[in-house]
C-alpha positions, 0 to 999 in steps of 0.5 A: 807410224811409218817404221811399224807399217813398211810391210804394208806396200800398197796400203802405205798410201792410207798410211801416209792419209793417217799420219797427214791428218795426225800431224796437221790435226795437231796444229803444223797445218796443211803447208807445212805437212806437205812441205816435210812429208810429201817428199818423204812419201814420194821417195818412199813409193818410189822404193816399193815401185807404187802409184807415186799419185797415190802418196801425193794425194794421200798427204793434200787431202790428209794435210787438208782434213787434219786442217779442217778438225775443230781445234786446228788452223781451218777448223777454227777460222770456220768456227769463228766465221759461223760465230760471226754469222750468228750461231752459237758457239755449240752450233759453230762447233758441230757444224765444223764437227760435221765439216771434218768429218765429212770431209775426213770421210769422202777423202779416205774412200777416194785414197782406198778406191784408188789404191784398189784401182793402181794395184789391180792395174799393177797386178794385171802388168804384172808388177808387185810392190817391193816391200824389202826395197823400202827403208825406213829408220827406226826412230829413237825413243822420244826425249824429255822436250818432245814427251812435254811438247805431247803432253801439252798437245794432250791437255790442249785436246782434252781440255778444248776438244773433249768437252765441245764433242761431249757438249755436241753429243749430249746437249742435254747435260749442262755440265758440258755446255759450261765447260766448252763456253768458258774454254777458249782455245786461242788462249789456252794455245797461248798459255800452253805455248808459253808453257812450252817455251819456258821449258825449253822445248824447241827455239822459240825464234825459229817456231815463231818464225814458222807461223804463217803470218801471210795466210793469218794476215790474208784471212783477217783482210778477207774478213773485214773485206766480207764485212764490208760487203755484208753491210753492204748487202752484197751476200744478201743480194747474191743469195737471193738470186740463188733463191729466187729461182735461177737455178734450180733447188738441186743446183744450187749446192752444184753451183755454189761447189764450182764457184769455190773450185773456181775461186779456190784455184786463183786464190787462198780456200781458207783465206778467200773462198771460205770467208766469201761464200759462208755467208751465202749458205744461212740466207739460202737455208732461210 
């Protein structure tokens, strides 16, 4: 993606969006996006003299929308995290659907409003992006191990996300609705990962050894932490507070978002803020 684009200068900051939501969407996960390809992006705009902020903030918030798709590492702990406060698995889905792309949405206006905003700026100073200093390699054609690891990606996304979206959009068909209860993503990752280290496609030591075992052990303490407090009452008192008039109505979305920045900025999004807020949001719906 990178190679085919390296004549579009000032657009490669989009570029580097696309390919962060690509690679983190099918499962590497916002970590480890940002940890082969911010340098890569960073290196590439300093060859083409442009805004280097604009590639940094192209591949967080690239890394963090192809995290949240439905089928990737946040989008799931969403959808299990609904589950557990009692919507169907079909709601579930479609609200981490509109989670997605909501976020995919106001992301990509942001990196095109300030990539208008840098090469304006540029233009007025009279500097030009240097396409012809850019280099990139020509990949080499995928071998066997890579086109089998695409094609389980394929039969993974066709077999646990087409059917949910289709279920979403027509809920009316049946078909769909059975389709999407009776797949379960978690074990279909499984048995495809399976597939894929029978046939040899990487070393399995070093991919198991990349799992980020931390953030997945963080997230399922916070979760019977939440537990806990929802037994307790502790989500219903707060979101009763919120509902019984300390704030204005219109505040209340305000509120709850610099409280998430706040709690976010000390601690995990995915493996705090989300589980300890969610639970908030259907009491001040009722």
């Amino acid at each position: 993606m990178l190679h085919r684009s390296r004549g579009l200068a000032w657009g490669l900051a989009v570029v580097f969006f696309v390919t962060a939501v690509v690679v983190a969407g099918l499962g590497a996960g916002f970590y480890a996006v940002m940890v082969f390809l911010a340098p890569a992006a960073l290196v590439i705009c300093s060859q083409v003299k442009i805004e280097p902020l604009l590639a940094g903030l192209a591949v967080i918030v690239g890394a963090q929308v192809g995290s949240n798709l439905m089928t990737s590492l946040n989008g799931i702990v969403f959808r299990g995290l609904f589950q557990k406060l009692g919507y169907s698995e079909s709601r579930a889905f479609g609200i981490s659907f509109a989670i997605f792309v909501a976020y995919l949405v106001l992301t990509l206006l942001v990196i095109v409003v300030m990539t208008l905003y840098f090469r304006r700026k540029a233009i007025r100073r009279g500097e030009q992006a240097r396409r012809e200093d850019l280099v990139v390699a020509e990949p080499e054609p995928f071998d066997g191990h890579q086109q089998v690891t695409l094609l389980l990606i394929g039969i993974f996304l066709l077999l646990a996300l087409v059917p949910s979206i289709l279920h979403v959009l027509f809920s009316h068909v049946d078909v769909f609705g059975s389709w999407a209860t009776n797949v379960d993503p978690p074990l279909l990752s499984i048995v495809l990962a399976v597939v894929a280290m029978l046939c040899g496609t990487a070393d399995s030591h070093r991919v198991i050894a990349r799992v980020p075992w931390g953030i997945l052990i963080m997230i399922s303490g916070m979760g019977m932490l939440i537990q806990v407090a929802v037994a307790a009452g502790t989500i219903t008192q707060i979101a009763n507070w919120l509902g019984d008039g300390h704030l204005p109505t219109y505040l209340v979305p305000v509120f709850l978002a610099l409280v998430a920045a706040v709690i976010t900025a000390f601690s995990s999004y995915i493996g705090v803020t989300a589980p300890a807020l969610f639970p908030v949001v259907p009491t001040l719906g009722r």
